[in-house]
NUMARKOL-815676 format. One record per residue (C-alpha): residue number from 1; residue in one letter; x, y, z. Coordinates in Angstrom, 3 decimals. Last residue first. Example, Ala and Ser with C-alpha at 12.3 -4.5 7.8 and 13.67 -1.06 7.14 Angstrom:
2
2, S, 13.670, -1.060, 7.140
1, A, 12.300, -4.500, 7.800
//
This chain:
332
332, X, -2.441, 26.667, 16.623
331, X, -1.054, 25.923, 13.035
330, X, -2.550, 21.824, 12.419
329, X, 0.384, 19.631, 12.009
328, X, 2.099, 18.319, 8.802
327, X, 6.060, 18.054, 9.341
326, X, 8.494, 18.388, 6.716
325, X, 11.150, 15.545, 6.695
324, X, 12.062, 16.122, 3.051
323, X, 9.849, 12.724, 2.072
322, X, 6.902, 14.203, 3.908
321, X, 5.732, 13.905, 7.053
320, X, 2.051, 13.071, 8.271
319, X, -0.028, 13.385, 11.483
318, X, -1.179, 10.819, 14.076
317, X, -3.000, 12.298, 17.027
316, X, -3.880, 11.120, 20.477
315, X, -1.001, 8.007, 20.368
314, X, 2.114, 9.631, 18.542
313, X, 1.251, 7.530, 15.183
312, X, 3.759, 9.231, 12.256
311, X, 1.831, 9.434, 8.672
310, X, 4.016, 8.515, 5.290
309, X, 3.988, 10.843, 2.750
308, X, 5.104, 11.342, -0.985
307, X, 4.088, 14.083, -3.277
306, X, 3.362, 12.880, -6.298
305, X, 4.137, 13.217, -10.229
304, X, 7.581, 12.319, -9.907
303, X, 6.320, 9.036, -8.459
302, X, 5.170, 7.589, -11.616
301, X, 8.654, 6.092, -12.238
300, X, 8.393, 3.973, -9.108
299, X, 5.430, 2.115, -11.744
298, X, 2.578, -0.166, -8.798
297, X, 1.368, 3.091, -7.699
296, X, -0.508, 3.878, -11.732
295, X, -1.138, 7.550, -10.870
294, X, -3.910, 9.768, -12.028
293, X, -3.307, 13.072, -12.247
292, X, -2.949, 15.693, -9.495
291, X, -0.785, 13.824, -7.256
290, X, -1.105, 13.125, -3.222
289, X, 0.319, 10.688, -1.767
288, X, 0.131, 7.664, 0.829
287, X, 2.802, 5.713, 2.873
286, X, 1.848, 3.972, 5.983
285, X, 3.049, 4.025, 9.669
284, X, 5.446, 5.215, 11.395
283, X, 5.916, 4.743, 14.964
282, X, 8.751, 7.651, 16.226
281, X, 11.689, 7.486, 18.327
280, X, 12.436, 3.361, 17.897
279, X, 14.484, 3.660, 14.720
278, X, 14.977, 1.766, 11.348
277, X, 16.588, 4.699, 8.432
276, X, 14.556, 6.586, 6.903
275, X, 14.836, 6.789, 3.397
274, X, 16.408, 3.586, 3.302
273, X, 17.882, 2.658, 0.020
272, X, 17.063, 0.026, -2.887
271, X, 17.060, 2.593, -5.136
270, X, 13.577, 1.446, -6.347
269, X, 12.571, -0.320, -3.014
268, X, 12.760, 2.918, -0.969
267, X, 12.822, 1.681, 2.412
266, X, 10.882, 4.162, 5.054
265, X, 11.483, 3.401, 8.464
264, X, 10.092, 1.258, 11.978
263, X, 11.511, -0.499, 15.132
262, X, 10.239, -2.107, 18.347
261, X, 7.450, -4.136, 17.071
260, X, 8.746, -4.696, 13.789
259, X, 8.052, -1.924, 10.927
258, X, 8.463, -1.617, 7.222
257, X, 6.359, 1.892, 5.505
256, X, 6.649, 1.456, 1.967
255, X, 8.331, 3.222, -1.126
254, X, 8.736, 2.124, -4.769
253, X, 5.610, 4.237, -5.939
252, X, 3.237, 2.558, -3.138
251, X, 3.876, -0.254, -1.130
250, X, 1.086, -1.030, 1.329
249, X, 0.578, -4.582, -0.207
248, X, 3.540, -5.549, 1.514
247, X, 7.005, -6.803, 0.159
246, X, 9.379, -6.541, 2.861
245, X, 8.767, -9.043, 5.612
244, X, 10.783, -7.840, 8.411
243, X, 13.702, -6.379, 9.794
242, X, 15.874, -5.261, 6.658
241, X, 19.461, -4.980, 8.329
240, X, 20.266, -8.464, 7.812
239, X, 23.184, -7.437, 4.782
238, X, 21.511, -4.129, 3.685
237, X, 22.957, -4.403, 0.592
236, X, 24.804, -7.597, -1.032
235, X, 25.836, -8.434, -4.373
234, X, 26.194, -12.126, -5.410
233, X, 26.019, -11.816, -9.335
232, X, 22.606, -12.843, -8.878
231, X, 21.993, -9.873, -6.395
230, X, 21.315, -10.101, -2.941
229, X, 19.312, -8.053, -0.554
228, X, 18.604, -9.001, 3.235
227, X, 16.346, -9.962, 5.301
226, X, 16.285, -11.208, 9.317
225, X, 14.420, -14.064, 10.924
224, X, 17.711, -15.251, 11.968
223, X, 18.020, -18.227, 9.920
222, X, 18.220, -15.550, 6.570
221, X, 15.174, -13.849, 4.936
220, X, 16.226, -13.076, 1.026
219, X, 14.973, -10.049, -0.857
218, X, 16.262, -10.513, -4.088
217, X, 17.918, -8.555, -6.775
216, X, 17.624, -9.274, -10.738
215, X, 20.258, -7.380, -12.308
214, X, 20.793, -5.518, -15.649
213, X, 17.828, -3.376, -15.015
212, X, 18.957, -2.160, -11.781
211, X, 15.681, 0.114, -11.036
210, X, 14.590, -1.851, -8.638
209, X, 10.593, -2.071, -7.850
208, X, 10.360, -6.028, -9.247
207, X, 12.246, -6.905, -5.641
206, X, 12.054, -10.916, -6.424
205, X, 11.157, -12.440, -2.960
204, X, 12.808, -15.468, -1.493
203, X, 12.217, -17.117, 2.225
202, X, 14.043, -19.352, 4.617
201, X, 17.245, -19.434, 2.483
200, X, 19.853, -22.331, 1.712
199, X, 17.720, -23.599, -1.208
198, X, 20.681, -23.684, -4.067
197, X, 20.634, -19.537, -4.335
196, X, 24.097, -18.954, -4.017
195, X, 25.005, -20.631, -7.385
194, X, 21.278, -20.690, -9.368
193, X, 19.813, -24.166, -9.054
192, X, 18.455, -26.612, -12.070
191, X, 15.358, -27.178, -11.845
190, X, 14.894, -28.042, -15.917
189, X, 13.140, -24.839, -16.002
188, X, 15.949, -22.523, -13.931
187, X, 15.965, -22.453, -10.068
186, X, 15.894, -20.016, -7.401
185, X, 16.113, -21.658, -3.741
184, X, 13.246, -21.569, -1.110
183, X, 13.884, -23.708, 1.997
182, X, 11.301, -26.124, 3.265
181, X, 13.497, -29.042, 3.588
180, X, 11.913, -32.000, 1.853
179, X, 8.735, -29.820, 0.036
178, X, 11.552, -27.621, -1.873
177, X, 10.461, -23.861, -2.279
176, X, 10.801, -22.436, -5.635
175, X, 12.022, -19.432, -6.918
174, X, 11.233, -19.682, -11.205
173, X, 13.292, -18.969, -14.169
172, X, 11.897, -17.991, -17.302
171, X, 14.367, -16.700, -20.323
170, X, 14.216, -14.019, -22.640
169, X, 15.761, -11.499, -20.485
168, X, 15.164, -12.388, -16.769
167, X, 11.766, -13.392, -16.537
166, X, 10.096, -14.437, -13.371
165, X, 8.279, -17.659, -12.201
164, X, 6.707, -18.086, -8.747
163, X, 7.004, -21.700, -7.407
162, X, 5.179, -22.775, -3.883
161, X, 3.492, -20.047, -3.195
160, X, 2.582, -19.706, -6.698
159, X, 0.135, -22.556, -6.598
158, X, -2.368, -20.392, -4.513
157, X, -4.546, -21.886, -1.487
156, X, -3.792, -25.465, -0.183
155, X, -1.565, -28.020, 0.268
154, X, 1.582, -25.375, 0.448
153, X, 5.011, -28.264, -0.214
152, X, 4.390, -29.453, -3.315
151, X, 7.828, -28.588, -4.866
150, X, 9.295, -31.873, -5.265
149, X, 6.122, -32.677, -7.038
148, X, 7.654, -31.092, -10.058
147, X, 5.626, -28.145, -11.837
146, X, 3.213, -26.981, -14.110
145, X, 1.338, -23.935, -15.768
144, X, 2.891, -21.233, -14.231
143, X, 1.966, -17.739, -16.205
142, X, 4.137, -16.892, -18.535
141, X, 1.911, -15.958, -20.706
140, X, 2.450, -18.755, -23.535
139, X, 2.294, -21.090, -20.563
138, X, 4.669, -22.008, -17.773
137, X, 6.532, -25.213, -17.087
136, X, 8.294, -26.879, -13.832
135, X, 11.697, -28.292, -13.253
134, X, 12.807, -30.990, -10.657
133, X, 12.124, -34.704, -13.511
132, X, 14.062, -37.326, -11.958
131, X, 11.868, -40.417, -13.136
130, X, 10.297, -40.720, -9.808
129, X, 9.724, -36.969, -9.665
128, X, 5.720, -36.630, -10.853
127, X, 4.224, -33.544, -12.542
126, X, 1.866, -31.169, -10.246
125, X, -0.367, -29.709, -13.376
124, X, -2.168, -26.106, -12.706
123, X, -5.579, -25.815, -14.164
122, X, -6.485, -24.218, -11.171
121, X, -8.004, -27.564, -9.571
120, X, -5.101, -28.902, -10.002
119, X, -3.407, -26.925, -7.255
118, X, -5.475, -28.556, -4.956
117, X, -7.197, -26.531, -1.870
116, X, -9.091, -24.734, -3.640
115, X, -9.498, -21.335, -1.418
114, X, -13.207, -20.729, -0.516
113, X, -15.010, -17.713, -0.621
112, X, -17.933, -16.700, 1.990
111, X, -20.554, -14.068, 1.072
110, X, -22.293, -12.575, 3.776
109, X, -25.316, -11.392, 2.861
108, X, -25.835, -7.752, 1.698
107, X, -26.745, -4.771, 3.436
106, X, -29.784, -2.761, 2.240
105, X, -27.990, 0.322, 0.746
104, X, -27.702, 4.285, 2.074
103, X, -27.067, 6.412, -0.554
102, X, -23.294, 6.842, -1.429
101, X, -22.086, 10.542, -1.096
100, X, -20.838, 12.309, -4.391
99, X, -19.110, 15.276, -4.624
98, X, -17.473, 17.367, -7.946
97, X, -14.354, 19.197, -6.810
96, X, -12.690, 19.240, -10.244
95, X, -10.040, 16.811, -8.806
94, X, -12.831, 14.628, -7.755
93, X, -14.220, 14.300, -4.102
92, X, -16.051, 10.709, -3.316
91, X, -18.288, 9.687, -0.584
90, X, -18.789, 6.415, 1.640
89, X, -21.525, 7.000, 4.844
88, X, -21.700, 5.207, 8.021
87, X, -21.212, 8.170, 10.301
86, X, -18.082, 10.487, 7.508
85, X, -16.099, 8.335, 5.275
84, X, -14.057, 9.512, 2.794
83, X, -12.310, 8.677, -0.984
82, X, -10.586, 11.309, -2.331
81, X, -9.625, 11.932, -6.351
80, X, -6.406, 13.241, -7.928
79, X, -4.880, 11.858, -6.179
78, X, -6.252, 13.857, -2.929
77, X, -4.909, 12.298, -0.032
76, X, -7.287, 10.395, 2.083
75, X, -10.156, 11.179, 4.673
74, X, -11.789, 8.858, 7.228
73, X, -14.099, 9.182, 10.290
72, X, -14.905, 12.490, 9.824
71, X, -14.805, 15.199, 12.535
70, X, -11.903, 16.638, 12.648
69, X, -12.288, 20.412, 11.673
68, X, -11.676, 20.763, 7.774
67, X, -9.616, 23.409, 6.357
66, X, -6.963, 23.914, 9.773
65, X, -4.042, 26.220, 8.797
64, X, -0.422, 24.746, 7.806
63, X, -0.044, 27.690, 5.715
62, X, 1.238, 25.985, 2.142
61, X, -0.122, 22.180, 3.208
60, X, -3.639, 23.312, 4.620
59, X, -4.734, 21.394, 6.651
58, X, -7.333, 18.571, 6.839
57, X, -9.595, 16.537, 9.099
56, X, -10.040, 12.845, 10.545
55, X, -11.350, 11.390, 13.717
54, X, -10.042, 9.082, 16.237
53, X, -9.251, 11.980, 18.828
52, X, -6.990, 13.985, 16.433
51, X, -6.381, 13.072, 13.275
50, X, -4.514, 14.826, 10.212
49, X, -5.382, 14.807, 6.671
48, X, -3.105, 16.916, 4.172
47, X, -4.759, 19.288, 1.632
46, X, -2.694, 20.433, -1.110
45, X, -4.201, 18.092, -3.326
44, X, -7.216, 19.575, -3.119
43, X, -6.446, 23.557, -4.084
42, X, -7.317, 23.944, -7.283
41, X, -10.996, 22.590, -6.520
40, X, -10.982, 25.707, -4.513
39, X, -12.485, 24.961, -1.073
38, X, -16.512, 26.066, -0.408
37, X, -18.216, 22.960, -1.469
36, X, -16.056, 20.916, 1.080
35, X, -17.418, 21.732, 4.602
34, X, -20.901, 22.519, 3.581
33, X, -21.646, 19.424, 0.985
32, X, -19.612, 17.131, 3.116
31, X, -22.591, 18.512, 6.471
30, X, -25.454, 18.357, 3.551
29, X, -24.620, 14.751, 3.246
28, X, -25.361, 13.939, 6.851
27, X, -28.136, 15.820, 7.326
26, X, -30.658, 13.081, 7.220
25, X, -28.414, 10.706, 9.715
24, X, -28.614, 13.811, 12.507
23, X, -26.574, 16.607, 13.158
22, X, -23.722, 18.146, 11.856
21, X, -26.080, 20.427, 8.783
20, X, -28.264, 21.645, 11.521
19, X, -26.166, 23.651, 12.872
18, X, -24.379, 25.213, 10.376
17, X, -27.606, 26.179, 8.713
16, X, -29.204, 27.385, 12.148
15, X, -26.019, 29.922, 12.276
14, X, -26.493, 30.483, 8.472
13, X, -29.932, 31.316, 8.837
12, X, -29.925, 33.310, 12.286
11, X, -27.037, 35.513, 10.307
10, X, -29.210, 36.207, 7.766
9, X, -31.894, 36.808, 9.629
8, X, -29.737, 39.543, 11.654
7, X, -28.799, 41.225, 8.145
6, X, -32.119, 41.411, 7.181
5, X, -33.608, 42.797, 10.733
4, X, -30.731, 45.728, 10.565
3, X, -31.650, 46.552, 6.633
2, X, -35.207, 46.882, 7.787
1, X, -33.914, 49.045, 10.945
//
């Protein structure tokens, strides 16, 4: 009978334990402590977040079996760390499965930041035209230092907009966009024009992801709102088949998530490939990963230490998929 009364404490305890643990602001950090204390720190970056009524929880990637119940209101990929959020609270998982939840801070004033709205003010020159002068200048670090008035055409916020240097071998060349016309050419210092690229485009980006070393490609956004790639030998992929702006700050490892409103895939900007090609089926969204080192997501080389995945929205749940086309959904 003693041994019977033990045992049913025991279970009271835990049963009040889990209880009281998803309750209540004070409990908070004892309900991340309970749900993640007990996994294997071996095991992080095999979890995969899924959602499932606006809230977040994990699977296993191996069995597909549910780890963490939905309940937080954001999770990430282990990589090797993990950043969540779970009723107004920030915490942080390490690889060695070490957790820390933010205490709760008096909130801050607004702070408001304004853009300069002269590019002089940035210690960037605009250098007059009357005398014929179309080129612009760059520091000892490359960095744009000044440039013909020809190119004023953005009044306000960064310089860059309106020329944005780039190296190809020793020498500095520049895309510019001409104030007259308001169509972006590439030029070199003295302003002089690259053949194909004499401002006949809407928009130029350099793709810095590729891994042709010997050629400098560029995104290039035609009259009918659509991109393409072009080389400055005059190579073309993708001729208008890229349908949107392509250089977002959710590129990670070479590979981002492009999307219009009726159409979405996975480009890989290194090969300059799609991974999955534009289609209406599914809505994808971002690309995330998991690694067990620390990454630097801005090197494509880096990204044969990850596992790539981009998350699919089908309205009550959104889910990932990897690169291979596996798909990450809770085992029922």
């Amino acid at each position: 009978m003693k041994i019977l009364s033990l045992l049913l404490a025991s279970i009271i305890g835990i049963n009040a334990y889990a209880q009281n643990v998803e309750v209540g602001n004070d409990t908070i950090e004892n309900t991340i402590l309970y749900d993640f204390s007990k996994i294997d720190p071996k095991k992080l970056i095999d979890l995969i977040p899924y959602k499932e009524n606006d809230l977040w929880g994990y699977i296993d990637r191996q069995t597909k079996a549910v780890i963490v119940y939905p309940k937080y209101n954001g999770l990430g990929f282990f990589n090797p760390d993990m950043n969540g959020h779970y009723q107004g609270r920030d915490f942080v998982i390490t690889s060695d499965g070490k957790i820390t939840v933010a205490k709760i801070e008096p909130e801050d004033d607004l702070m408001v930041m304004e853009i300069a709205a002269d590019d002089d003010f940035r210690g960037i020159s605009i250098l007059p035209s009357k005398d014929g002068y179309k080129g612009f200048k760059t520091d000892k670090d490359g960095k744009l230092a000044a440039y013909s008035e020809i190119y004023h055409y953005h009044t306000s916020g960064f310089p860059t907009w309106n020329v944005s240097p780039f190296k190809k071998g020793n020498k500095t060349f520049a895309i510019a966009v001409n104030k007259a016309t308001r169509k972006y050419g590439v030029i070199d210092s003295l302003g002089n024009a690259w053949k194909g690229f004499d401002f006949n485009y809407k928009s130029i980006l350099v793709n810095r992801y590729s891994k042709d070393k010997k050629n400098t490609w560029f995104f290039v956004e035609g009259e009918n709102n659509r991109w393409s790639l072009i080389n400055d030998k005059g190579e073309v992929k993708h001729r208008d088949k890229i349908m949107t702006y392509p250089l977002t700050s959710g590129n990670k490892l070479g590979y981002d998530a492009l999307s219009n409103d009726t159409v979405s895939g996975i480009f890989d900007f290194y090969t300059m490939n799609w991974i999955v090609e534009p289609q209406s089926k599914i809505k994808i969204g971002s690309i995330n990963y998991s690694s067990a080192v620390q990454l630097n997501t801005d090197d494509p080389k880096d990204r044969e230490k990850a596992t790539v995945y981009y998350w699919v929205d089908e309205g009550n749940s959104i889910y990932y998929i990897d690169l291979k086309g596996n798909r990450y959904l809770p085992k029922k």
